[in-house]
VONU-432384 format. One line per 10 residues: their letters; for each residue x, y, z of C-alpha. Coordinates in Angstrom, 2 decimals, decimal comma, always signed. Layout:
N
a	X:Y:Z ~ ...;
//
This chain:
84
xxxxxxxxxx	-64,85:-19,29:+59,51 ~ -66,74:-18,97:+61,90 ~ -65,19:-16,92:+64,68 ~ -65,00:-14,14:+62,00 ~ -68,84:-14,75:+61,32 ~ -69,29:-14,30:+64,81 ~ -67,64:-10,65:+65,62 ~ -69,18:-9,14:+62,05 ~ -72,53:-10,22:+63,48 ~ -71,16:-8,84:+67,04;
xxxxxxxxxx	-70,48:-5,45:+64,82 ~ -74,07:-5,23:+62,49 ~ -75,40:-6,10:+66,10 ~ -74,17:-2,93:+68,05 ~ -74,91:-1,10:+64,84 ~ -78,14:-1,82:+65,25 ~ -78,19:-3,30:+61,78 ~ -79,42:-6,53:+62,71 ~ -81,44:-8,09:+65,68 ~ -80,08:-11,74:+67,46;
xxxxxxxxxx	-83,21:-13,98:+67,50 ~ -83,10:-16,85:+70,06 ~ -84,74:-20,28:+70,17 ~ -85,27:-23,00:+67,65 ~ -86,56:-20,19:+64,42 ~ -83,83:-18,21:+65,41 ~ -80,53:-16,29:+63,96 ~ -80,40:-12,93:+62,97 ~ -82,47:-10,56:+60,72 ~ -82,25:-7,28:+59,37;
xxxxxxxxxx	-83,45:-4,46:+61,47 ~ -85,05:-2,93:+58,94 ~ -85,59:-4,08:+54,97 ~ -82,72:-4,51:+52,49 ~ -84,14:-1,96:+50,48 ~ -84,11:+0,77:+53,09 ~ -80,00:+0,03:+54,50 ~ -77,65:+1,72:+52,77 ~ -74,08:+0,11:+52,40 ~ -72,71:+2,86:+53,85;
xxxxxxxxxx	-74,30:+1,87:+57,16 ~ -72,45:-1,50:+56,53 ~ -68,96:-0,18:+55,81 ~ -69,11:+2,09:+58,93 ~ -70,27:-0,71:+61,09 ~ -67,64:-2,83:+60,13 ~ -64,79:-0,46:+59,10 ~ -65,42:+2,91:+61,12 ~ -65,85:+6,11:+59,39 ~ -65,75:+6,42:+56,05;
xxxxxxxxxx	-62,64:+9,01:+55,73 ~ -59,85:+9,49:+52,56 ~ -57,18:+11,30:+55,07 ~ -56,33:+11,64:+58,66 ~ -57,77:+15,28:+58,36 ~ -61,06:+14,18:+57,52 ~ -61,80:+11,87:+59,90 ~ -61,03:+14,43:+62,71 ~ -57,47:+12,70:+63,14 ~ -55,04:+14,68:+66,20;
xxxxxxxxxx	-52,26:+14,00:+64,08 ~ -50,21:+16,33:+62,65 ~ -49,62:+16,25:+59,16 ~ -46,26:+16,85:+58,01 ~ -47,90:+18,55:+54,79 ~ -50,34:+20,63:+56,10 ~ -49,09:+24,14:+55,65 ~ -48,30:+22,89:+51,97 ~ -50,85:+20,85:+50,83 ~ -53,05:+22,02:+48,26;
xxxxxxxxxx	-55,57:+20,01:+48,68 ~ -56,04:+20,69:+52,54 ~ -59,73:+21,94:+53,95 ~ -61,14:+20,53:+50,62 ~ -61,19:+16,87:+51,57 ~ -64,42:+17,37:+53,70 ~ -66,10:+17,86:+50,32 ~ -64,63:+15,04:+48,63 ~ -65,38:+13,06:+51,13 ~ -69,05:+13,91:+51,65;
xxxx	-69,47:+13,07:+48,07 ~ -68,10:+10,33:+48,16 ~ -70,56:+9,15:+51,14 ~ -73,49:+10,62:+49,21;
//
């Protein structure tokens, strides 16, 4: 629809993503080419950061597992990897 056309544009817009065009050839174009945009860029534009747990995303929540979880401090890692 397109009121949800509209704020995803709003979004790849203030991501600098894409460029509004007025006047009778206009719309909106890539700010740079296809080629060169990682979807990465997109997801965080749309979505936020790209984060598995609270802990990774530099969340100021406390975890009730924390002082038992196994995996804790290594998520970072994961998570960069899974960016890269």
């Amino acid at each position: 629809p397109e009121p949800t056309v509209a704020k995803v544009l709003k979004l790849l817009t203030k991501a600098e993503i894409v460029t509004s065009v007025r006047g009778v050839s206009g719309g909106y174009r890539l700010d740079r080419p296809a080629g060169q945009l990682p979807i990465t860029d997109i997801i965080v534009a749309i979505d936020g950061p790209i984060a598995l747990t609270a802990c990774v995303e530099g969340s100021h929540e406390n975890c009730p597992l924390e002082g038992v979880c196994s995996v804790h401090g290594r998520w970072t890692k994961v998570n960069n990897a899974l960016q890269d």
